[in-house]
N, C-alpha and C positions, 0 to 999 in steps of 0.2 A: 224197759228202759226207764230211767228216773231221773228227771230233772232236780237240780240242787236244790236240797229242800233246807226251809229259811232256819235261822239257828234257833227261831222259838217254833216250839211245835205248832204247826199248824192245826186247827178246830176240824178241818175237812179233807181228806187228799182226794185228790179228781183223779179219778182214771179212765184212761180211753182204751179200748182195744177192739180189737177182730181177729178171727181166725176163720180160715175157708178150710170144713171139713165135711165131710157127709153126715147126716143128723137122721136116722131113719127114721125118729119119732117127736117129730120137733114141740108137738104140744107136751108131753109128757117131760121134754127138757126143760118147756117156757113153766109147766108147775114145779121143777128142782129148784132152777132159779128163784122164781118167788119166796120159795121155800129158805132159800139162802137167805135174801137181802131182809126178807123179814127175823128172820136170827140174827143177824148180823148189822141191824139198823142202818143198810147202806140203800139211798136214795139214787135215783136216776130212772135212765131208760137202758134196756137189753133188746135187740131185733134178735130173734131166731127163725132160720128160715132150714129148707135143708141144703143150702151149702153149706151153713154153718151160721157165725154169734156176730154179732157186731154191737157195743154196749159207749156207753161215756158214765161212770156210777161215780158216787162219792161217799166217804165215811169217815172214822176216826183210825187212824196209823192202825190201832188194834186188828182194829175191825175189818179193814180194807185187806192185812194180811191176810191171816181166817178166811177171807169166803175167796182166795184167789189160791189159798195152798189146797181149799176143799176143791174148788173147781179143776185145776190139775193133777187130784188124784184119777179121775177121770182120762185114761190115754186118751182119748181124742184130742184134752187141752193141755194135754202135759208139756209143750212149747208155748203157753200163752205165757205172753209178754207185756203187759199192758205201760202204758206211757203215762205220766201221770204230773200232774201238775196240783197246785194249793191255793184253799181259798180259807178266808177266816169266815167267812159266812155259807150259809147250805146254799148248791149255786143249784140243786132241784129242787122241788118241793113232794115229791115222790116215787114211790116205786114201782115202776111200768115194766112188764114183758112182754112184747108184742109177735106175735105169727104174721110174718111176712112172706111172701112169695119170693123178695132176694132182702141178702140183708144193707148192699147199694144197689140201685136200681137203673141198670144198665137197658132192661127189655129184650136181650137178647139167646133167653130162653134157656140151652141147654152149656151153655159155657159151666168149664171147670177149673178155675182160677189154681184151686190146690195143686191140681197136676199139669196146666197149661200156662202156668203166669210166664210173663218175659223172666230176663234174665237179671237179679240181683245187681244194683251198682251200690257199695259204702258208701256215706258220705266224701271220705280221705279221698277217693277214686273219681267221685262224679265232677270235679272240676275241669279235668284232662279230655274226660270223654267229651265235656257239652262245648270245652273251646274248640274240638276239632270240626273244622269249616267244612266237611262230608258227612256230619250229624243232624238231623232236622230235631231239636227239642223241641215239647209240646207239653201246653199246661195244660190238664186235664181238668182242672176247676171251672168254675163258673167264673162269667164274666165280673160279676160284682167282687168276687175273691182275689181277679187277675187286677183288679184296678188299682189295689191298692199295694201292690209288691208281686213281682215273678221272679225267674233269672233272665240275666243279658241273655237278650237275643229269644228268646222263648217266643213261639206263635203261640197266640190267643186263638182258641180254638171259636170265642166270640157266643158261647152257650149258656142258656138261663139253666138249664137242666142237664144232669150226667145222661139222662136218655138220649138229647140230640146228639152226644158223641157220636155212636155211630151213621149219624144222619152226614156230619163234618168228616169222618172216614172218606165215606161213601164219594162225596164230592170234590176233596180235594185232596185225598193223598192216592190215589190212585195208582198215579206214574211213580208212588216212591217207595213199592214194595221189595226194592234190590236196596235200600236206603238202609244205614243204621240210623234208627227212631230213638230219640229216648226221649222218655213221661215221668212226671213227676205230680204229685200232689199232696194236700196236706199233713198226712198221717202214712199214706199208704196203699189204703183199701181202693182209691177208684182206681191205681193204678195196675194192682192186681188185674181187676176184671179186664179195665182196657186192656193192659199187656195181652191177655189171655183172648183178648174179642180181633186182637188185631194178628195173632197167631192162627186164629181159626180163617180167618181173611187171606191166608198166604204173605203174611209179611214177617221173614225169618229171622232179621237181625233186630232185636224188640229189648229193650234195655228198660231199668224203673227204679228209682232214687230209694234204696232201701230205709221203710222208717221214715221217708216224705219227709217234708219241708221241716218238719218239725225237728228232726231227729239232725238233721242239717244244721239248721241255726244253734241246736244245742252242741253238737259235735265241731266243726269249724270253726277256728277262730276269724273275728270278724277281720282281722285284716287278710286275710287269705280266699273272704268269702265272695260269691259271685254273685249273691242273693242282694236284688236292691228292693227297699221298702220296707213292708210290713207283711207278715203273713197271719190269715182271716182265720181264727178260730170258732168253735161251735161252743162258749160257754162266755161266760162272764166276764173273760179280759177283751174280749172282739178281736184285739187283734196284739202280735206279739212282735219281738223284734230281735236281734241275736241273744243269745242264752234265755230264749223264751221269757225275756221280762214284757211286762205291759207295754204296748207302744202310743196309750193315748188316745185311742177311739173309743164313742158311744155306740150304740147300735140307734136304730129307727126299729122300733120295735111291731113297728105295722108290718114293712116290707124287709126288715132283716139288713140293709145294707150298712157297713158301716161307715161312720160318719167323723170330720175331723173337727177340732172344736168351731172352726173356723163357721161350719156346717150346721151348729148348732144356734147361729146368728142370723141365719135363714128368718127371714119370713114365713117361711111356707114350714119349718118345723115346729112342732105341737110335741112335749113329749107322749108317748103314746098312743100318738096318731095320726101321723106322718111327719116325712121330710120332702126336700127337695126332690127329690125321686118318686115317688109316690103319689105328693100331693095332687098333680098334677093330672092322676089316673082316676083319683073319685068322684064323684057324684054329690052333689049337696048334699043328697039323703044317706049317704054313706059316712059326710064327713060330721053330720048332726047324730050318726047314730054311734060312731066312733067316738066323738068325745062325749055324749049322754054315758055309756057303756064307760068311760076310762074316769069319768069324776063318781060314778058309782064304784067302781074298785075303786080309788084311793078313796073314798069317805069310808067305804066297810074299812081297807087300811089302819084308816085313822082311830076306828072304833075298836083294831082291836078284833073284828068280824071277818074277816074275809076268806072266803072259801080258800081252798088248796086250787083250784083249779081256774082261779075266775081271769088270773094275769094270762095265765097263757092260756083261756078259750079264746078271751078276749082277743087276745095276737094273735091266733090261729083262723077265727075270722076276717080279720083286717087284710092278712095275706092272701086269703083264698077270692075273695074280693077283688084284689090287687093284681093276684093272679088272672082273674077273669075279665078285669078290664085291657091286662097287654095283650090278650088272645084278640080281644075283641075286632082290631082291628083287620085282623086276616080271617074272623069269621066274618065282616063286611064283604071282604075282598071275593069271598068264596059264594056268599050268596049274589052278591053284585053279578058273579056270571054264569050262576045258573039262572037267575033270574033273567038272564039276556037272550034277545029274539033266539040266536044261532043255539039255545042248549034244548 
């Protein structure tokens, strides 16, 4: 799928894709790839797991063809589709192939999306299905992605991680496996798995916004659309709005959520090392060791120096951090009562 590409050629073309296929030898894939993007000077990240590829890469027009007509000589990707959008500037800074155990991370083991996903909706079709009042639609993103645009009427499944999904099954859709369901999310891929985790569950009428949000706002004209907000993308626009143009957010590049400018007038925002979301979660010594770390990358920046890696270790700390102080509070909870007379 291809978003309208702008009348001057763009420096970079972003492409996102996935495919759910059986991989018998997925290291031996994750050295092909390498193999590719270093030919082919195309930057990003690839998951290979054995269901299959999950990637977001970038190159030049040339280039990006090439290693996508070399990938689908390969039957297994000879339906890869990838979705693609442009940047004048490189939106990675390199080329990563990682071995994963899933290539999104559901946690529920033996799922086979390929052969088990629900059932296909087009964008042209998904309007009819989600107004009918016997439909329970459900976003299957994260709560920080639901904030800032869904569809009318969508439950917020209310989840920091695609893992709790089935924790949200489990508890609240129970009485509504005689239900027709339908899931949506931003490209596709959670809904794959979900469709397929909620089919193993015994829930038989299971529907999924083919090509997700994305493929929606590009296809739909907005006066016809159901879509209110912004939809949260994983790259450098943060977030997008009908025909997938920018819709005006930053990121908080600590905790990832995206921010409106309004947000950015905050107090509690630092670039590089919190927002108003976040701030609130660290630690003095967290938030001294977060901006010591963020005035050393921009002075290498400045110089001219700075590693390939230093932006985004940097961020990938801040998160993990961020991450362990929202836990923190229900590992209180949990010692709180083992530590009690009656444990």
């Amino acid at each position: 799928m291809k978003s309208l590409e702008p009348a001057n050629t763009p420096a970079f073309v972003v492409s996102a894709f996935y495919h759910f296929v059986l991989i018998e030898n997925p290291d031996a894939l994750r050295k092909t790839l390498l193999t590719l993007m270093a030919k082919y000077k195309i930057l990003g990240t690839i998951l290979v797991a054995k269901e299959g590829i999950n990637g977001t890469v970038a190159g030049s027009r040339e280039n990006t063809i090439a290693i996508f007509d070399s990938l689908r000589r390969d039957p297994r990707f000879a339906a890869l589709s990838p979705k693609e959008s442009y940047s004048e500037k490189a939106p990675f800074l390199r080329s990563k192939v990682k071995l994963k155990q899933e290539i999104v991370t559901l946690g529920q083991g033996d799922l086979d999306p390929a052969a088990h996903a629900g059932t296909y909706v087009d964008p042209q079709d998904w309007n009819a299905l989600i107004k009918d009042p016997d439909v329970l639609v459900i976003d299957t993103r994260n709560d920080y992605e639901v904030e800032i645009g869904t569809f009318e009427n969508a439950i917020n499944p209310s989840t920091t991680t695609f893992r709790e999904f089935p924790e949200y099954v489990r508890e609240h859709l129970q009485d509504a496996k005689n239900k027709k369901i339908a899931m949506f999310c931003t490209g596709g891929i959670r809904c794959e798995k979900s469709t397929a985790y909620l089919k193993s569950e015994g829930f038989d009428q299971v529907y999924h916004l083919k090509g997700g949000i994305l493929n929606y706002l590009e296809s739909v004209p907005e006066s016809e659309s159901l879509w209110q907000g912004a939809c949260f993308v994983f790259d450098e626009r943060v977030a997008v709005e009908h025909n997938l143009q920018p819709a005006g957010y930053q990121q908080c590049h600590a905790c990832r959520r995206p921010l409106r400018a309004a947000d950015l007038l905050d107090d509690r925002y630092r670039p590089g090392i919190s927002c108003h979301y976040c701030e609130p979660l660290l630690t003095d010594d967290q938030r001294a060791r977060f901006a010591e770390r963020e005035k050393q990358v921009q002075l290498a920046k400045a110089r001219g120096e700075a590693h390939l890696g230093d932006a985004a270790r940097s961020a990938q700390l801040k998160r993990k951090a961020i991450k362990r102080a929202r836990k923190q509070p229900n590992r209180d909870v949990q010692n709180s009562k083992a530590g009690s007379p009656s444990a």
